[in-house]
C-alpha positions as CSV (number, residue, x, y, z in Angstrom):
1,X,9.5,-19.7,-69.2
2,X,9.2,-19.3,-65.5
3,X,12.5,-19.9,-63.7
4,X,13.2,-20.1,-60.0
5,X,16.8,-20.6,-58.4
6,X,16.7,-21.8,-54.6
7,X,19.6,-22.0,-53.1
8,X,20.2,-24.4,-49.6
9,X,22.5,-25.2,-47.1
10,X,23.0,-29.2,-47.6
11,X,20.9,-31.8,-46.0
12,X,17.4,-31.9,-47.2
13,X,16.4,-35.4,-48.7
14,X,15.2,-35.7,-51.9
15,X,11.5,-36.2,-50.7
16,X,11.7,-32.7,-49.9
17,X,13.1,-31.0,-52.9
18,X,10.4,-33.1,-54.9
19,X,7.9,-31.9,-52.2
20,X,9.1,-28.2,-53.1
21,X,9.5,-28.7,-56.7
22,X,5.5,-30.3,-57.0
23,X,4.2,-27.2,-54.2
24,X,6.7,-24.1,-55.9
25,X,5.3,-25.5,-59.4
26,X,1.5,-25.8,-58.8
27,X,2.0,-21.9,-57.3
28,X,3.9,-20.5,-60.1
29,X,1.2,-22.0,-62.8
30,X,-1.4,-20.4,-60.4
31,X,0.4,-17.1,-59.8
32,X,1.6,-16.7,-63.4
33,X,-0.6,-18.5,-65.5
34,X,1.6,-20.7,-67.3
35,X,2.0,-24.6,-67.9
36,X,3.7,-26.5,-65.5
37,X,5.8,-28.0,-68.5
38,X,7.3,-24.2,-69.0
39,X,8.2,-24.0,-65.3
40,X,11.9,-24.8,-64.3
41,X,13.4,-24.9,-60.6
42,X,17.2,-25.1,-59.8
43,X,18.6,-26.0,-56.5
44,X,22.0,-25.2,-55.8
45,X,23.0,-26.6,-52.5
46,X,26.2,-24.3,-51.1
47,X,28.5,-25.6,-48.0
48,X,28.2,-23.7,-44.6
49,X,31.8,-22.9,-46.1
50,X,30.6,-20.8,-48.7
51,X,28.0,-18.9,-46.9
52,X,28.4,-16.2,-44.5
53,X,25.7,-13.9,-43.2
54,X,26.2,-10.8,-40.9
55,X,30.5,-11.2,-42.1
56,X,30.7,-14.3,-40.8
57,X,30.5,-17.7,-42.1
58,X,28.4,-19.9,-41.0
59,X,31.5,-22.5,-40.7
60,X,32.4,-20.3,-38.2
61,X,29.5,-20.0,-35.8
């Protein structure tokens, strides 16, 4: 079972997670050669508080 964790900054809609979730799934049951039904996708979305890059956070830029 195929899983993929994708992690965000807040503010995409719905339409495009669902948009990601069909595309990320059709390429993962081409790639891998496994069922779509076996392929699982988690979004975590995490606050510009809770990310930094370079050692700063991006609240902070």
């Amino acid at each position: 079972m195929p899983i993929l964790h994708l992690e965000l900054q807040p503010g995409r809609t719905p339409e495009q997670k669902r948009a990601f979730a069909s595309e990320a799934t059709r390429v993962m049951v081409e790639t891998l050669g496994c069922p779509p039904e076996s392929v699982d996708i988690l979004i975590n979305e995490v606050s510009r508080e809770n990310w930094a890059k370079a050692g700063t956070l991006y609240a902070d830029k």
